[in-house]
N, C-alpha and C positions, 0 to 999 in steps of 0.2 A: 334475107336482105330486105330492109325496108325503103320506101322510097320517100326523097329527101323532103317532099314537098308538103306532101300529109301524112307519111306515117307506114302506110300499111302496106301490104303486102307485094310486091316485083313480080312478074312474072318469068319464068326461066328465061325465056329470050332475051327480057331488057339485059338482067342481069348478064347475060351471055352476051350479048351487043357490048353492053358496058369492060368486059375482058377483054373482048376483042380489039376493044378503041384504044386501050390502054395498051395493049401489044401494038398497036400500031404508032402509038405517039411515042413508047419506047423504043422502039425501029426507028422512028424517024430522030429521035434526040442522037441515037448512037451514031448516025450519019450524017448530022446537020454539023457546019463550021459553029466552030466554040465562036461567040458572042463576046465572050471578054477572055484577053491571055491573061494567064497570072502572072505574078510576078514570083512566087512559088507555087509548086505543086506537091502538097502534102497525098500521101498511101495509106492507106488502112486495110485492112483485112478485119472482116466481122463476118461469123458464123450464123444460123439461121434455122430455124427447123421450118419446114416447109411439109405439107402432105403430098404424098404421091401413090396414085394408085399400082396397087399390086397385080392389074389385071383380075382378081379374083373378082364374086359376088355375092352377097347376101339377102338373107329377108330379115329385114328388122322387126323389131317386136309389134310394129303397129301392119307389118305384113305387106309393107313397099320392098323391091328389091332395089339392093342400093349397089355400089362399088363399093370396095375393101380397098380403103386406105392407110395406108405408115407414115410414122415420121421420119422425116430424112434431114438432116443437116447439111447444109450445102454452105459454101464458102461465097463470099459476095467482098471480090477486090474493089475498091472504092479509090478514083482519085479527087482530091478537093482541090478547087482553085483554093492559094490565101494570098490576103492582097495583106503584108505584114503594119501597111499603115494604117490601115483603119481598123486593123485586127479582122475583117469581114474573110467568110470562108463560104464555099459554092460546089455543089459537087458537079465537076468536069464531065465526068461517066464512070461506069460500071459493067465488072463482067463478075457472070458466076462461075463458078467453081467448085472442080470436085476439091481441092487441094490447095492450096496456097506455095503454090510452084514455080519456080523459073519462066515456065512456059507460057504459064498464066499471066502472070504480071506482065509478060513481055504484048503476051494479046490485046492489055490493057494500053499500056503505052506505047505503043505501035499505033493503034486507034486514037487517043489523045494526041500525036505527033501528029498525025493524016487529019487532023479536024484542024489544027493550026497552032496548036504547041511547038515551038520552037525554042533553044537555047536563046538567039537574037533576039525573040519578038516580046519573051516573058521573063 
């Protein structure tokens, strides 16, 4: 990771600072009152390869031990606001997934109804 400002090199904490904020401002989106109701709420389902460690370890060719990572595909239910008059579209929230399931969606819109989606209001 390079840093934005000149270039060169991060040190592992920013960069790890930097995941952590991001975990935290995505906790705090999933729990904050939606900002604007829509007037629809479009769903999507989109798939994703993500890494994840295997628990294992290695030495790499330059003689650092690393973690052994795979690829995993994980599922990322998406709701969009869309406001159909100005055609403008906003994504609501999101939840991951093993699956694109019953269960799931319902986690999804269960959580978008509790942030202030209503039939009445949107």
């Amino acid at each position: 990771m390079t840093a934005p400002v000149n270039g060169g090199a991060l040190a592992k904490s920013t960069s790890t600072a930097r995941v952590l904020e991001g975990r935290r401002l995505a906790a705090a989106f999933h729990q904050a009152a939606l900002e604007r109701v829509p007037p629809v709420v479009r769903l999507d389902g989109r798939w994703v390869k993500v890494m994840e460690a295997t628990g294992e370890r290695f030495v790499d060719a330059t003689g650092r031990d690393r973690p052994r990572v795979r690829r995993k595909k994980i599922g990322l239910l998406v709701a969009y606001g869309v406001d159909p008059a100005t055609g403008e579209w906003w994504v609501l929230d999101w939840e991951r997934a093993e699956q694109e399931d019953a269960a799931s969606w319902a986690r999804l819109l269960e959580r978008v109804r509790q942030r202030g989606s209503r039939r009445r209001r949107g």
